[in-house]
C-alpha positions in Angstrom: -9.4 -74.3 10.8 -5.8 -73.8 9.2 -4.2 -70.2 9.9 -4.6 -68.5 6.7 -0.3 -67.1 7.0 2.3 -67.6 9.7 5.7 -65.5 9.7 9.1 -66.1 10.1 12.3 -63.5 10.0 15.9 -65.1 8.6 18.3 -62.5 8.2 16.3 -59.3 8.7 13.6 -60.8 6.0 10.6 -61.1 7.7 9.0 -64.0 5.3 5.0 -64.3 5.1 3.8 -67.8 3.9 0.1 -68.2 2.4 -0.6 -71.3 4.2 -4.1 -72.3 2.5 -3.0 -74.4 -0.1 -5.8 -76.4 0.0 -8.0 -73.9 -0.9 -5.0 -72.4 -3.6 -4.6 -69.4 -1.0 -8.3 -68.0 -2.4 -8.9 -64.6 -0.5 -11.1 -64.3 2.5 -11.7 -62.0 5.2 -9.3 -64.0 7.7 -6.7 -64.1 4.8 -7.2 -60.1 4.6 -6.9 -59.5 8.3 -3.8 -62.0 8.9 -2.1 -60.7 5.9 -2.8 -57.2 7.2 -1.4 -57.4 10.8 1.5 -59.6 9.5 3.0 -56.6 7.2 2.1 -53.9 10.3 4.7 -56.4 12.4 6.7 -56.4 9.9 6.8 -52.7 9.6 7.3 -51.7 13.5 9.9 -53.9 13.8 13.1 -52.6 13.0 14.9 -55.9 12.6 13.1 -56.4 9.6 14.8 -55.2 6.7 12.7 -56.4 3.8 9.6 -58.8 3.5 9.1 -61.6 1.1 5.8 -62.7 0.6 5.3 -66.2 -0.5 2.6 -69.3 -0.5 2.2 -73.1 -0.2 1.0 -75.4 -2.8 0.3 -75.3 -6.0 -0.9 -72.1 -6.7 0.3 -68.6 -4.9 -3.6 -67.6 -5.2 -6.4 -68.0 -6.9 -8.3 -64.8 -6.6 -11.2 -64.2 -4.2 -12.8 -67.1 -2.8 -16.2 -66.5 -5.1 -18.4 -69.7 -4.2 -18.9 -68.0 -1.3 -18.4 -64.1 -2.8 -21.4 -65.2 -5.1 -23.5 -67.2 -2.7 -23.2 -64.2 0.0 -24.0 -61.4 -2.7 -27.1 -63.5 -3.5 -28.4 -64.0 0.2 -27.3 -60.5 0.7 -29.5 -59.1 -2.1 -32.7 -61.6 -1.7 -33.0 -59.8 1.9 -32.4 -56.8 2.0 -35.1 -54.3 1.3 -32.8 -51.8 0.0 -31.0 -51.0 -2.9 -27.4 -51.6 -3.7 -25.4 -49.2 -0.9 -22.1 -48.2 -3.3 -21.3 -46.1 0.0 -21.5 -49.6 2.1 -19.9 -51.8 -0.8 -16.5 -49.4 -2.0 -15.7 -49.4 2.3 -16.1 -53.7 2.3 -13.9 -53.9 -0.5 -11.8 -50.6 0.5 -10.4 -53.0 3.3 -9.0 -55.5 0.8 -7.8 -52.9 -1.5 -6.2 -51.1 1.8 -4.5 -54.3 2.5 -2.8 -55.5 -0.2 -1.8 -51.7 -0.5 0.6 -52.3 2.2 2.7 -53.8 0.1 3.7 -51.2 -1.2 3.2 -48.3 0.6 5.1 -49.9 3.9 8.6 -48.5 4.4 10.2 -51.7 3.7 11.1 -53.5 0.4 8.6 -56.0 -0.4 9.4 -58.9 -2.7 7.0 -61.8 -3.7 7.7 -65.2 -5.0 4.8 -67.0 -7.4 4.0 -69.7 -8.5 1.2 -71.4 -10.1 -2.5 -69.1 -10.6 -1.8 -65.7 -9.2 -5.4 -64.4 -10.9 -8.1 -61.9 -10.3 -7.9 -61.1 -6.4 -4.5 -62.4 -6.4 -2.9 -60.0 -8.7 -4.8 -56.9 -6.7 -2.1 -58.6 -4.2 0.6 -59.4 -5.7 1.5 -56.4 -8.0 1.6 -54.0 -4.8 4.8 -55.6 -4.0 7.6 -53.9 -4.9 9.4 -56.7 -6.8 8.3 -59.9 -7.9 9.9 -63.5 -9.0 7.3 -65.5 -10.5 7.9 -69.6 -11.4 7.7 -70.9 -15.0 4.2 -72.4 -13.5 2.8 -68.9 -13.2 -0.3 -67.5 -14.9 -1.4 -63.9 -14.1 -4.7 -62.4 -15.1 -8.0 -60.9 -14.3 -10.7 -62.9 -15.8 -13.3 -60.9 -13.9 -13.1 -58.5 -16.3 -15.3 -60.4 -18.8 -18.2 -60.1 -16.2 -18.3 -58.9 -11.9 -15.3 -57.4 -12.0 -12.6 -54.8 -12.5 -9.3 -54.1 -10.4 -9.1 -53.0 -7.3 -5.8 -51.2 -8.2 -5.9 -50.3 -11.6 -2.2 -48.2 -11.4 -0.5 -51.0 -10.9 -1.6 -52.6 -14.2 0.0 -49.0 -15.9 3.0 -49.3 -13.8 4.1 -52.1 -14.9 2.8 -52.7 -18.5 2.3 -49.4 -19.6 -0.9 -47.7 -20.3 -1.3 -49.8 -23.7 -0.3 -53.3 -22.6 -2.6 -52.7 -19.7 -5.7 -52.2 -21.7 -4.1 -55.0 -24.1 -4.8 -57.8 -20.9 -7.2 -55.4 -19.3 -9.9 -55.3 -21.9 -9.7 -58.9 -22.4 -9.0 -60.8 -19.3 -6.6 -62.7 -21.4 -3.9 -64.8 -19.4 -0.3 -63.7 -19.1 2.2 -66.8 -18.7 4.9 -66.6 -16.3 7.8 -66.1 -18.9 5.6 -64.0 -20.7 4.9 -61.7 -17.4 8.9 -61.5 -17.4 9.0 -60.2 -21.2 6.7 -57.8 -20.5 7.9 -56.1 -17.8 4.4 -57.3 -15.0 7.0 -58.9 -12.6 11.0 -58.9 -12.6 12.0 -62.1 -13.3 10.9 -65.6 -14.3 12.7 -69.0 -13.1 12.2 -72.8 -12.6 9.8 -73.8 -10.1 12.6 -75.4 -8.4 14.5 -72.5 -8.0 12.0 -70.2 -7.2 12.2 -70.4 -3.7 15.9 -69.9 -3.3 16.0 -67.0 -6.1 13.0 -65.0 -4.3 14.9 -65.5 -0.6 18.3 -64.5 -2.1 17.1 -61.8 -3.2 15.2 -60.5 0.0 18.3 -61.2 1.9 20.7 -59.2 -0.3 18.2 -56.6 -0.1 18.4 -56.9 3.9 22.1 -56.6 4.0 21.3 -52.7 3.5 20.6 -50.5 7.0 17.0 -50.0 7.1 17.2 -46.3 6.9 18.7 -46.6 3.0 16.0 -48.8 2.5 13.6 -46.6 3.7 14.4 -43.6 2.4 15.1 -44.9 -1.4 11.0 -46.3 -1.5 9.8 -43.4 0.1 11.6 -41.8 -3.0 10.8 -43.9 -5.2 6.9 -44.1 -4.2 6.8 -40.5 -3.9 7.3 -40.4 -7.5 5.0 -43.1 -8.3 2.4 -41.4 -6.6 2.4 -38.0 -8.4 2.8 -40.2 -11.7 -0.3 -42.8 -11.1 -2.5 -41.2 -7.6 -2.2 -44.7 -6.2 -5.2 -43.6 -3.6 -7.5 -42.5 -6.7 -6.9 -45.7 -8.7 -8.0 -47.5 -5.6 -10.8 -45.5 -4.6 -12.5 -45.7 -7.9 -11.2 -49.4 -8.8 -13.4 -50.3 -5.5 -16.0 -48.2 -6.7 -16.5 -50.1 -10.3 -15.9 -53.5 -8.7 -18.7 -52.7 -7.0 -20.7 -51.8 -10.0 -19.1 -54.4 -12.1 -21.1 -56.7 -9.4 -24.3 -55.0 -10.3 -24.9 -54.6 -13.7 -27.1 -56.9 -15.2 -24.7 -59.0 -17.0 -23.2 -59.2 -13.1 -26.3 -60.3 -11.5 -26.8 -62.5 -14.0 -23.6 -64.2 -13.1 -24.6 -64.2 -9.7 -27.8 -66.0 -10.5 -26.0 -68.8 -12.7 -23.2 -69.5 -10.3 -26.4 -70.0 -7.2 -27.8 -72.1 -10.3 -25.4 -74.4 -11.6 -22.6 -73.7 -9.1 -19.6 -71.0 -9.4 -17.1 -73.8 -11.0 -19.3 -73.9 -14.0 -20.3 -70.7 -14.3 -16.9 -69.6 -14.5 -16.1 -72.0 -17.0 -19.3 -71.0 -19.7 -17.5 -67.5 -18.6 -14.0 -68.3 -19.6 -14.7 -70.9 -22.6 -14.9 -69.0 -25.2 -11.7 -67.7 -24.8 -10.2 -70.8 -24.3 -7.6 -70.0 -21.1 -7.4 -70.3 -17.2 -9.2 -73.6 -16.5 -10.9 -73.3 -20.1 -7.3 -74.0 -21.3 -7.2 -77.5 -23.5 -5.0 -80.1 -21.4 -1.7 -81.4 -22.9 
């Protein structure tokens, strides 16, 4: 079984490679638990200055890893007796929400490097961290949101876009390209995917040259203000709380039930079709 990350420090950067690139770095729970421990090292070790969080192959990720999200929710549901538990279901995906919100609430600048589908689960990641390069290649968006899904972090959507733009992408699921994500203001700068690499280091590493106490003490500001402006731990609390739900309307289950059907690869694309994007997208 391949490690899900492995780590690496150059010049107080501690650097956090996705390592699944088979599998386009799709989230599971061993990706959640590796990712999670990695950025606690990084955090209690004080030769780390900064963090930049990057991934192998084509894509940086590809959201959850739903074949078997769907297949379990199915099993799940044909035996229990019970009810949906929200209770049970907001603490499962609490821990995901809880992890990729150590991106940003860890003491140390966090930078991430993209490339390729950064979707769905991956942007619940990915727009935690503090900054973010992304690669010509890029394509954010949360395609979930035309059916089983909502995000798990809706602030970060505002925080970045703005309350309107947010609701813009938001209410359609629509993808943002990665020059477009640069114009609008959901990650800090667009390069070639050649370069992308070298810009996302060199920018961790100038970062670094800072003693960890500035560091420190200008995100602590900085979050503090973010926090009274977006209540980072509400927006996850009740984005957990309507993914959940989002997985149990009808229109969900139904999704459910088609992707046990026909298989989640096609089910996503009679989902994403009609609008004509993500892997719907007509090939050049």
């Amino acid at each position: 079984m391949t490690d899900p990350l492995r780590s690496e420090t150059d010049e107080g950067v501690r650097v956090i490679t996705l390592t699944r690139a088979d599998e386009y770095n799709t989230i599971n729970p061993a990706l959640r638990d590796a990712l999670a421990g990695a950025l606690d090292e990084a955090e209690h070790d004080r030769r780390v200055r900064a963090v930049l969080l990057r991934a192998e192959g084509p894509a940086f990720c590809a959201g959850y890893q739903l074949d078997w999200a769907t297949s379990g929710q199915a099993a799940s549901e044909a035996s229990s007796p019970r009810v949906w538990d929200s209770v049970a279901d907001v603490q499962m995906i609490g821990r995901y929400a809880e992890t990729w919100a150590k991106l940003h609430t860890i003491s140390k600048p966090t930078i991430a490097a993209v490339q390729g589908w950064c979707i769905a689960g991956g942007t619940n990641m990915v727009l935690n961290a503090d900054l973010i390069v992304c690669a010509e290649s890029a394509r954010f968006g949360y395609p979930p949101m035309r059916v089983w899904g909502i995000p798990e972090a809706p602030w970060v959507w505002i925080a970045r876009l703005g309350l309107e733009r947010a609701k813009r992408y938001l209410f359609t699921g629509d993808e943002i390209s990665g020059e477009e994500a640069e114009r609008l203001g959901l990650v800090l700068e667009c390069v070639a995917d050649a370069e992308l690499d070298e810009r996302a280091r060199g920018l961790a590493q100038r970062i670094a040259k800072l003693p960890l106490e500035q560091l420190q003490m200008i995100k602590w500001a900085l979050n503090d203000t973010a926090r009274q402006m977006y209540a980072p731990d509400a927006s996850r609390m009740l984005g957990s709380l309507f993914d959940g739900v989002a997985r149990h309307t009808q229109e969900g289950l139904d999704f459910v039930a088609r992707s046990v059907d026909v298989g989640f690869r096609q089910a996503v694309r009679e989902r994403d079709d009609p609008f004509g994007d993500y892997g719907s997208r007509p090939r050049a």
